[in-house]
Residue, then its C-alpha position, 0 to 999 in steps of 0.5 A: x213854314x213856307x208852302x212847297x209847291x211842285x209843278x212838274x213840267x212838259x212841254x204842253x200848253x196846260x203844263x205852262x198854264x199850271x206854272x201861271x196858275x202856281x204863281x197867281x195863286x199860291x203867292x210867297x211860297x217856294x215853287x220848284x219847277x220839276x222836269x224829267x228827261x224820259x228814257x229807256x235803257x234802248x235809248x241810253x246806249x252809248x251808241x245813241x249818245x247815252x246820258x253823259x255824253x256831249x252829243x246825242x239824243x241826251x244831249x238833245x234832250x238836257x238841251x231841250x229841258x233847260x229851255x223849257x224851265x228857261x221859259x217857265x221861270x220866265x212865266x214865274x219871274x214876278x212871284x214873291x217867293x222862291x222858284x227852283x227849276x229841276x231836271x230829273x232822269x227816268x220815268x216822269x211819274x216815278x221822278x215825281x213821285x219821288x221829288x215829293x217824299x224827297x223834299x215834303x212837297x205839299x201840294x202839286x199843281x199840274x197841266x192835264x189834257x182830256x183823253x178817251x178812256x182807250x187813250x188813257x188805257x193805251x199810253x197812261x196818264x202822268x197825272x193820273x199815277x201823281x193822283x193815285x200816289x200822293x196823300x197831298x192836295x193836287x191841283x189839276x189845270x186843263x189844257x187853256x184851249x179845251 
């Protein structure tokens, strides 16, 4: 049986290093790319252009994820097995808490950036809740310029 690799995926340098590192070193699995557009029930009123609808700041954001997966993909063109790309809807660590029981990924490789224990303690850490929460191997890649 294939490996499932899952990279969950932002906008950061260290999130794109992560896709380099899945690619070079777990070559002939499957690799799904997961995104997750965040929101809040403020920012989904119809008023603001909800989630659905054409225009607005979802739209914005589907526009944005497609991109970023458009360039992971690029990252990971020449790997020998398969490559999914994912766009998810809610918080990022519940979105990929649940693709993993979902879909028995076995193990997940992401970006993380060094913070103060006051930053980590202020905002959370996205990996640090994927950390806590799975019982499969998670392989953490820094930030390439720290």
């Amino acid at each position: 049986m294939t490996l499932q690799i899952l990279v969950p995926l932002d906008d950061s340098p260290q999130a794109m290093t992560a896709v380099e590192h899945a690619v070079t070193h777990y070559p002939g699995t499957d690799i799904t790319i997961l995104t997750v557009i965040e929101y809040t029930e403020k920012k989904t009123s119809l008023a603001r252009g909800g989630r659905g609808r054409e225009e607005g700041w979802y739209a914005e954001e589907r526009e944005a994820a497609e991109e970023l997966l458009d360039k992971a993909a690029d990252i990971a063109a020449d790997h020998d097995g398969n490559i999914n790309t994912v766009i998810e809807n809610g918080t990022p660590s519940s979105e990929i808490l649940d693709y993993m029981t979902d879909h028995d990924v076995d193990i997940v490789v992401m970006g993380y950036r060094k913070r103060s224990p006051t930053g980590k303690a202020l905002f959370g850490s996205t990996a640090q809740d994927v950390l806590l929460s799975v019982e499969c191997p998670v392989v953490t890649v820094p930030n390439p310029e720290s």
